[in-house]
N, C-alpha and C positions, 0 to 999 in steps of 0.2 A: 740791292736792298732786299733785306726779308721781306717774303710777303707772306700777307693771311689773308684768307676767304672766308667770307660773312654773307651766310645764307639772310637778307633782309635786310632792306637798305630801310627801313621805315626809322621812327624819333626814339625806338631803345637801339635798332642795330648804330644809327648814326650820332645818337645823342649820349652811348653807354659805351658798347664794346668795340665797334671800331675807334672811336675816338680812343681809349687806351690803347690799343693797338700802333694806333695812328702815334701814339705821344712817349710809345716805345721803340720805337724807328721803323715800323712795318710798312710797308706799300700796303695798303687795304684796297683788296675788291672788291665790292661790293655784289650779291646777286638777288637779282628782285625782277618782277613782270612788269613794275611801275615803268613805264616808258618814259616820263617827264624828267624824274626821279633818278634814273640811270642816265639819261641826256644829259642831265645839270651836271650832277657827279662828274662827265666825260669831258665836259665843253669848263667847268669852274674848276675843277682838281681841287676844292678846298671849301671849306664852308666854318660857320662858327659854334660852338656849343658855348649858352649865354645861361651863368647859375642865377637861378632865383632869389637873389638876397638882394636887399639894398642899394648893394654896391654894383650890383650887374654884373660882375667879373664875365670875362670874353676868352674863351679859349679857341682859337684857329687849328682846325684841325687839315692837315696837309697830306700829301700821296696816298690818293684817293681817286678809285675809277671804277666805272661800272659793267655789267653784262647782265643781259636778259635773259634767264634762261628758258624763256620760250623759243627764241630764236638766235640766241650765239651758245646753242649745246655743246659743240666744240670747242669754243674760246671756253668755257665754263671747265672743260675737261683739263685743257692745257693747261689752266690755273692752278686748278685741285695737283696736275702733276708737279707745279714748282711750290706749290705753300706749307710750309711749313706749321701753320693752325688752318683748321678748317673749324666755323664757328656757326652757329643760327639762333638766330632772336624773331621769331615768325611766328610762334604759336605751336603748341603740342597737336594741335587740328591737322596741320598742314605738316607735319616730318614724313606722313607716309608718302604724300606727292613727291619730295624733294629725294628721297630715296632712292630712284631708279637712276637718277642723275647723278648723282656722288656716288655710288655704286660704279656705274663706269668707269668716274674719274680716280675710284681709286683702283680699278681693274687696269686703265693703263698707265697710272703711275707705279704699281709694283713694278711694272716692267720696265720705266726709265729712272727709276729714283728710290733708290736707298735709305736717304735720310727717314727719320721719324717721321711722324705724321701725328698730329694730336688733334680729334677730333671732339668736340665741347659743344653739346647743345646749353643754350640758358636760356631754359623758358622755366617757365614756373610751373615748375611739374616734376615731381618725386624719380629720381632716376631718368629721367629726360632720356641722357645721351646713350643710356642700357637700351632705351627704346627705339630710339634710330639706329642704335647699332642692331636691332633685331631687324629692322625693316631694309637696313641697306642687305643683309645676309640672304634676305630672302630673293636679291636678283643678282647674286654671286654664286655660282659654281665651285665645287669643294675643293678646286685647285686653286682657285681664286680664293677665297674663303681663309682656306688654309695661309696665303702669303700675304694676307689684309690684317691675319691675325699677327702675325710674326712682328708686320712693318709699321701698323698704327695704333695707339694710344684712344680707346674709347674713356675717357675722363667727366664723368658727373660732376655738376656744380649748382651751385647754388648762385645767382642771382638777385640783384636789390639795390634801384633806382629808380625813383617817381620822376616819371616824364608824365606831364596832364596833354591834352589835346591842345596841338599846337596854332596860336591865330599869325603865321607869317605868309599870307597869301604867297605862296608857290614859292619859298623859298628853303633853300636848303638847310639852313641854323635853326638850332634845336634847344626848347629850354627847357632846364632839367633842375633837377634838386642840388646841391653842390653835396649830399652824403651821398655813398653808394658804396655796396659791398660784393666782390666776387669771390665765392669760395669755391677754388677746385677739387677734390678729391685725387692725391692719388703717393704713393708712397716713391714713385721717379723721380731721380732729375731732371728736371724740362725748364725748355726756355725762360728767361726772367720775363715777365712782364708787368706793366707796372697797376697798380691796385688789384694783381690777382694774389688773394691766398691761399697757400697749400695746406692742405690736411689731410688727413692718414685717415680719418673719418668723417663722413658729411652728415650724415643720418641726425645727430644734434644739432646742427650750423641749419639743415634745410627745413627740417620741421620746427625748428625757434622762428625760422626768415616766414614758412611758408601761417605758422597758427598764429603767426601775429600781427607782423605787417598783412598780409593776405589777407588773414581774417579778419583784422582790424580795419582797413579798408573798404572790406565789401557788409561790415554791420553798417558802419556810416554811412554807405551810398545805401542800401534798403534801407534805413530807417529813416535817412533822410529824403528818399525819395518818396515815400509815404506821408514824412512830413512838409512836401512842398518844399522843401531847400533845394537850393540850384549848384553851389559849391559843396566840396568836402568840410573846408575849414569854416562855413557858415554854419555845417549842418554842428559841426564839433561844439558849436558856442550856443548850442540850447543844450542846458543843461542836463534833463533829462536824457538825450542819445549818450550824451558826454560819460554819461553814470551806467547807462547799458554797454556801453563799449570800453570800458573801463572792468566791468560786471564780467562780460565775454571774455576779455584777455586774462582777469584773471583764472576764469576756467580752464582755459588752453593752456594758461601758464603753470597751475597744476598739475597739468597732466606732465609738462615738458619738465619741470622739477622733479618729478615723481619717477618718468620715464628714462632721465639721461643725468639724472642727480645734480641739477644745477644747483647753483648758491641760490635759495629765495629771493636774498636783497640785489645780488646783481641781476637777476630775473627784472626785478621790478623796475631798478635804473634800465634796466632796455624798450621794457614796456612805455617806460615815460618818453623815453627818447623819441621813440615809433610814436607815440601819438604826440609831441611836439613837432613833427616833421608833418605830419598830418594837418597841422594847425598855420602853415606857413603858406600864409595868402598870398604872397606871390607866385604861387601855382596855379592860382585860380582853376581850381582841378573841377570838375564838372560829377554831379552825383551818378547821372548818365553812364559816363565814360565811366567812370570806374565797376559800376553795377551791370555791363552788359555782359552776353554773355552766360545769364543763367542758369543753364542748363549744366553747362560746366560745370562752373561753381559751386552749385549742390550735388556733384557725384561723389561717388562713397570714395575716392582716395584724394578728393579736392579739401580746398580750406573750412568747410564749414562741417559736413558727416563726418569726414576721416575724425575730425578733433575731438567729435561728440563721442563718438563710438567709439574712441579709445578711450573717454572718461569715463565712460560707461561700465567699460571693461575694469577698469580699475578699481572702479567704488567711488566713482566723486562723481561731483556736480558736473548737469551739462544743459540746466533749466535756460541757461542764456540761449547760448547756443541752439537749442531749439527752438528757440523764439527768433532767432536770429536766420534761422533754414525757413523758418514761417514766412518772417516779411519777405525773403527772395523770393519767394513764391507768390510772392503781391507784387511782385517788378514786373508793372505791366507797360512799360514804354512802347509804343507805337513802333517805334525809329529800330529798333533793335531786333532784328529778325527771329535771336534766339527767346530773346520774351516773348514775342509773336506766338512762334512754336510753344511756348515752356503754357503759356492762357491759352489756347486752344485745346492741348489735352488736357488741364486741370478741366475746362468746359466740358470736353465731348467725356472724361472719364474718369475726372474728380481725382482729390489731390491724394486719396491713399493711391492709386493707380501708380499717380507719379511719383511719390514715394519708395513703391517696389521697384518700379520700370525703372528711373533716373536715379533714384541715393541707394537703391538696392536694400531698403528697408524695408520687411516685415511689416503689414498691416497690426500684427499682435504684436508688436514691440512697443517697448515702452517710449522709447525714442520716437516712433510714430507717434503714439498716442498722443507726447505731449507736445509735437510739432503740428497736429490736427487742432489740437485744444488752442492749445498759440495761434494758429493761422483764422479758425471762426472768431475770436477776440481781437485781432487786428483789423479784420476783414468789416468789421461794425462801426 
């Protein structure tokens, strides 16, 4: 059986991409530090992915196993030499760590295995797999280097399925949204699998997935976190967010009409869709969970500057949007370390500081200005 290795056995590696994997006839391995996580995988071979609708619909996802790569580095290496995909769903934080390890594995697979290799980061991050593929370079050697280039397939994609914080005390089935979209970039022929789509360009497909869904997600958890709502789809039914995150998408969706010449009105049936999918209470999606993280989230190539500062550039509106970078900077969750950090330097160094330091914003920019204006007006 083909296999593929999936850096992140967590609820998007097991609840999104292995399970396709899984449902196009792959043996998937799983690789994660989760010790429980990898046990269950090894001792159950199989788990369920459960869609959020009505109906419950149950998919069993089968040939399925795990390895730690804290301590099975070699079983981890041997894998990378027989799979066919190598994949990760872990986080843009964490590629540099997993680096040195897939680096090996693919230092001794040139030397026993000829086939292709197609390596596919999907996190939610502009160029992702450009960016592991710099970080594995950097502990391969130019003869190495040289025959990693020859023999694997770095392929950028995009990404798009809401998994909320899962309550199945220590179980391995995952519930998800029953939409999801994966777009690859790449002009090869490569393996079929099943809900991946090929394109010859991402640059439209990533920044539609990332200034809408992305940003339309994280206006809802700040504003609704501000407003004491505890879900997404609660905070969506006061009206007022409803009109501001409506307000936002359609700023980003000017830019993406402007930038990549989309139809307007199919623009806007997508917007609808993304926030109808936003609205489906059987997620019970947590304002929390979706809003942590901030520090990220407001850097200059993330969902919320990158879109402003391309509006900006252009000549259009991006008054939401900075009102929108304001409230993240009021995500002051206890629970969430990166808010922790994100209110301690707003405290010890006030928020133009973080501005230039974190979104790489100009204290004299306008964009500053009226994310300072926005943020004293929320902040009351």
């Amino acid at each position: 059986m083909k296999k593929a290795v999936h850096f992140g056995a967590g609820n998007i590696g097991r609840g999104f991409i292995g399970a396709l994997f899984s449902q196009s006839g792959y043996n998937v391995v799983f690789v994660d530090i989760a010790d429980q996580i990898i046990n269950q995988l090894n001792e159950e071979k199989q788990y369920n992915v459960k869609l959020a609708t009505d109906e419950q619909e149950t998919l069993t996802i089968q040939n399925v196993s795990g390895l730690n790569n804290l301590n099975q580095e070699n079983e981890v290496i041997e894998a990378i030499k027989e799979a066919a995909f190598l994949t990760t769903a872990i986080g843009p934080n964490i590629l540099p760590r997993i680096a040195p390890l897939i680096a090996k594995g693919l230092a001794a697979r040139i030397e026993a295995n000829e086939e292709r290799l197609y390596v596919i980061a999907c996190e939610n991050q502009i160029s992702a797999t450009d960016l592991l593929k710099g970080y594995i370079m950097e502990h391969l050697d130019e003869a190495a280097k040289e025959k990693v280039l020859a023999n694997v397939s770095f392929l950028n994609s995009a990404v798009d399925r809401i998994v909320p914080i899962q309550n199945n005390q220590g179980s391995l089935d995952v519930l998800v949204e029953p939409y999801h979209e994966w777009v690859v970039e790449t002009t090869e022929e490569i393996p079929y699998i099943e809900g991946m789509k090929i394109v010859s360009e991402l640059a439209p497909f990533i920044e539609r997935k990332l200034f809408t869904v992305n940003t339309g997600h994280a206006v809802i958890a700040y504003f609704g976190y501000l407003a004491n709502k505890e879900t997404i789809d609660q905070t969506l039914a006061d009206e007022d967010i409803y009109n501001q995150v409506k307000a936002t998408l359609g700023e980003t969706g000017a830019y993406l009409i402007n930038q990549y010449n989309l139809d307007p009105e199919e623009h806007q049936k997508y917007i609808d869709k993304i926030i109808s999918r936003f609205q489906n209470a059987h997620l019970n999606d947590s304002v929390t969970r979706v809003g942590r993280s901030p520090i990220r989230k407001v850097g200059p190539e993330d969902r919320l500057v990158r879109p402003a500062l391309q509006a900006q550039k252009a000549g259009l509106s991006y008054t939401n949007l900075a009102k929108a970078i304001a409230a993240a900077l009021l995500f002051d969750y206890k629970e969430d370390e990166d808010a922790v950090k994100l209110q301690t330097m707003i405290q010890e160094r006030g928020v133009p500081f973080v501005l230039q330091e974190v979104c790489k914003l100009e204290e004299s920019s306008e964009l500053a200005k009226e994310i300072i204006s926005h943020y004293e007006a929320l902040k009351r």
